[in-house]
N, C-alpha and C positions, 0 to 999 in steps of 0.2 A: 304250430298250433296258435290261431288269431284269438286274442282276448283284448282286452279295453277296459280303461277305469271310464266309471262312470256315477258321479255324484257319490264320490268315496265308498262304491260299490265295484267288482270286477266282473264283467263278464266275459267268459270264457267260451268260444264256441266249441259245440261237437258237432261230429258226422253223422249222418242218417243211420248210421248201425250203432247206434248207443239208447240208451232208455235210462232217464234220471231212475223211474220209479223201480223198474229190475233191480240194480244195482241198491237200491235203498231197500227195496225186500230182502236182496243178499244180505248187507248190513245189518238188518233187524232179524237175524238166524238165530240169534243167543239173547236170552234176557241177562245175563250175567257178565256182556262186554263192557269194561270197565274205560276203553281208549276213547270214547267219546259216545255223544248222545244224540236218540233222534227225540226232535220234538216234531208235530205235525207235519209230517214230509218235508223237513230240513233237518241235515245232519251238522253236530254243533263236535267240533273238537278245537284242540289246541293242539298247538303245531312246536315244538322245541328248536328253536334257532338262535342256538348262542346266548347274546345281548338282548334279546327280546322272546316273550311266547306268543305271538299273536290267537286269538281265539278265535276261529272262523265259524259262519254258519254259510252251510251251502246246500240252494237250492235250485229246483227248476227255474228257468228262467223262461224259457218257450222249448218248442221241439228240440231246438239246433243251437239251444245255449244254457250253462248254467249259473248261477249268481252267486258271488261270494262277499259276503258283511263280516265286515270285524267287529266283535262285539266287544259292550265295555270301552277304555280307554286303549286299547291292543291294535290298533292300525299302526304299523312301520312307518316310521317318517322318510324313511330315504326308499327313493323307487327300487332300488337295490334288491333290498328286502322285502317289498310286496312282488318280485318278481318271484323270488326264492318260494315265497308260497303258493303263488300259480302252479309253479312248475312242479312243487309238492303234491298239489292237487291232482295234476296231468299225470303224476306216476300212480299216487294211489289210485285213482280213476280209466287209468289204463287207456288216455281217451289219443296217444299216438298209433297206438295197433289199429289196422284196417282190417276188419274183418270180413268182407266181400269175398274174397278167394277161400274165408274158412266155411263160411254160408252155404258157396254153391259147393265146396265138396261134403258138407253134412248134409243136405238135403238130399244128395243121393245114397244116403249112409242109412241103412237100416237102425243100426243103434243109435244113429246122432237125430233121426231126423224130427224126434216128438220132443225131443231135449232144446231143440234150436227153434222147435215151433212154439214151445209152451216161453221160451226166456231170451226171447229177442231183445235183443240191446245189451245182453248182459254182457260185463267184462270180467276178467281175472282185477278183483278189485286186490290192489297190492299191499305190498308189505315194504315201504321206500327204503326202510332205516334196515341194511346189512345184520346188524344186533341183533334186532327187534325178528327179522326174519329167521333167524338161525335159533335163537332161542323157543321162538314160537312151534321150529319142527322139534328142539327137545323135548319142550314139555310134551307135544302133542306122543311119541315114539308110545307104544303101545298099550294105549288109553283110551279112552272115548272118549268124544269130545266135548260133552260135559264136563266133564271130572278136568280136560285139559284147559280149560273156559278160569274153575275156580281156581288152578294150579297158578293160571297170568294173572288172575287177580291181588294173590296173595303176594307175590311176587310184587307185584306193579304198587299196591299199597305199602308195602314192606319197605324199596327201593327206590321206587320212583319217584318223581316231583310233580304239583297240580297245583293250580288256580282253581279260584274260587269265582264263577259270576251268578250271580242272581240266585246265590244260596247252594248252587250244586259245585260238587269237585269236578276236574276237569282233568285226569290223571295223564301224565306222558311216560310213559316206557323207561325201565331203568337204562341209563349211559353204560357202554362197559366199562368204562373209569369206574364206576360205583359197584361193578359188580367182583371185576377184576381182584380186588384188594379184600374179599371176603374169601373169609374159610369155609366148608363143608357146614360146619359147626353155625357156621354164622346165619345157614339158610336152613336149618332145622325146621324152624316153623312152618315152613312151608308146607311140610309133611309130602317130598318127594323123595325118592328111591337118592343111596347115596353117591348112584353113579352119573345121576341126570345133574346133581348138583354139581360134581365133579367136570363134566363135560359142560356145563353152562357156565364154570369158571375158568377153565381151558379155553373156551371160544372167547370169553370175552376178553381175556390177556392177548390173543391171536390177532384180537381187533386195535385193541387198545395199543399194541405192540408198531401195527402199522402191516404185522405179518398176513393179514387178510383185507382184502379191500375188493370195494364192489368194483375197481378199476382192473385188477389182476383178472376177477369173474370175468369182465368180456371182453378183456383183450384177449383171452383163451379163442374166443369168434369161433365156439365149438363146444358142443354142449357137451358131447363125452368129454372133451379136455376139462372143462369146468366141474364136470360131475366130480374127475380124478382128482382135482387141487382138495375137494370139499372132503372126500372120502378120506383123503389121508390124515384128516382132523379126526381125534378119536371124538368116538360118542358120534360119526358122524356116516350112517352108514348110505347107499342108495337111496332108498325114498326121503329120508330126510335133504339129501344135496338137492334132487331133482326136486321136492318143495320148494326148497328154496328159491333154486334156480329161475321158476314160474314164478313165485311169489313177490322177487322180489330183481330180477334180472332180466326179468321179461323174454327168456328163452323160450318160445313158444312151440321148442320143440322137447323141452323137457318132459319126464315122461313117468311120473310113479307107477312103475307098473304094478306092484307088490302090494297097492292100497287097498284095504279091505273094504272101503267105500267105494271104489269103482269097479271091486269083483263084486259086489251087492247090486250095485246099477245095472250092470251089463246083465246080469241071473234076471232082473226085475226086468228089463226092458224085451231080453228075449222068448221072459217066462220059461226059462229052466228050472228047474228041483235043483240044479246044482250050480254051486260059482265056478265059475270056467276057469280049467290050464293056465298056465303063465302060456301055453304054447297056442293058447283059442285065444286068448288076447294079444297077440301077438300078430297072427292071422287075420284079426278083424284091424286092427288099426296098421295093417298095413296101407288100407285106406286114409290115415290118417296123416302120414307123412309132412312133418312140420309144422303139424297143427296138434297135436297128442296133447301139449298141455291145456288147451283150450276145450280139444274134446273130453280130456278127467274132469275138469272143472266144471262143463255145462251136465256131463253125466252125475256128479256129485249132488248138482243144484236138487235132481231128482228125488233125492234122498232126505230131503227136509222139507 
């Protein structure tokens, strides 16, 4: 991926299949996202790296580039570390996946093909940070996603660390060092079930331990393999691995089949009365082959 400083600005290029603005409509899904802010079609977060937090705002920059400004005093002195944020960028942004091969097989797809026409550009915008991703499919396990929005909040203000620029917080995601060393007792407030706190302190020891790592994920180079390491984590059943897996591993062939959002998409798009089989979606994304996590994702977008 070619990027460039330029006048203590980076640009970044992307491919003809991305769209700054899709992806910033994604973004702006929840009024209640506490990990960063849009202002006028630029989005403002902070990024956790160690020794330093740098504060990005990133925006369009033309078709085939975006722009990133460190705001405040938070520019990395050593190129080191302004790469480490590019490259942060590049994962939440998804912008190494080619999607040309996923294009022309949804355009021939009944169910994909108003999904790819209405959100061209759009990417599986990610989840970089292992933690961050495994936690975000706890809280989400069978909830709506409102209610799962204020659960990361409470959480994320509870645990987590923020900067302050120009008056507003800038919150980063609990470490699992920080979460790892708390009791049941100690996430009361949060007001979630006593098993989701249980499994959100179990994964984060797992992490923290070194016993999970986003390296062990794809050296699996197999997404059932991958599925089975995550599954044997309690609290961590099928749909939450395969979240993951897309969210934050970039298996693009990971697969929630079991999501009640993408049994509502699939009813909506084919205009059924009824959410379809695990055995009718099955049948339909046999068309999908390698691309399933792409195709939940753009069928999901439908639903907001």
């Amino acid at each position: 991926m070619l990027w460039q400083e330029n006048d203590e600005q980076i640009i970044i290029n992307t491919s003809s299949e991305f769209s700054f603005t899709q992806n910033l409509q994604y973004l702006s899904r929840s009024t209640n996202e506490c990990l960063f802010h849009i202002h006028e079609n630029k989005v403002r977060k902070a990024i956790p790296m160690g020794e330093c937090t740098p504060l990005v705002e990133i925006s369009e920059q033309d078709e085939h580039s975006i722009r990133i400004q460190f705001l405040g005093n938070t520019r990395p002195t050593s190129k080191q570390e302004r790469e480490q944020v590019v490259q942060y960028i590049i994962e939440w942004f998804d912008l190494k996946t080619e999607l040309k091969a996923f294009y022309e097989l949804a355009q021939k797809d009944a169910v994909l093909q108003q999904a790819v026409m209405d959100f061209n550009g759009l990417r599986i915008m990610g989840i970089p940070d292992l933690f961050e991703a495994m936690a975000w499919g706890i809280l989400g396990q069978q909830i709506n996603l409102t209610y799962a929005y204020t659960l990361k909040r409470r959480l994320v203000e509870a645990f987590g660390q923020s900067i302050e620029f120009e008056g507003e917080q800038y919150w980063m995601f609990p470490r699992p060092g920080d979460i790892a060393k708390l009791s049941v007792e100690n996430l009361a407030g949060l007001k979630m079930t006593v098993k989701k706190c249980e499994y959100l302190i179990d994964v984060a020891n797992q992490i923290e331990m070194g016993l999970l790592t986003n390296e062990m994920l794809l050296e699996a180079n197999d997404v059932k393999k991958a599925e089975k390491m995550l599954t044997k984590i309690r609290g961590i059943g099928p749909w939450t691995a395969n979240y993951v897996l897309m969210r934050c591993l970039r298996y693009t062939s990971a697969f929630p089949i079991d999501d009640v959002g993408l049994h509502n998409a699939i009813k909506h798009v084919t205009g059924s009365e009824q959410k379809p089989s695990k055995d009718e979606i099955h049948k339909l994304s046999l068309h999908w082959i390698g691309w399933e996590a792409y195709a939940t994702f753009y069928l999901w977008r439908l639903l907001y």
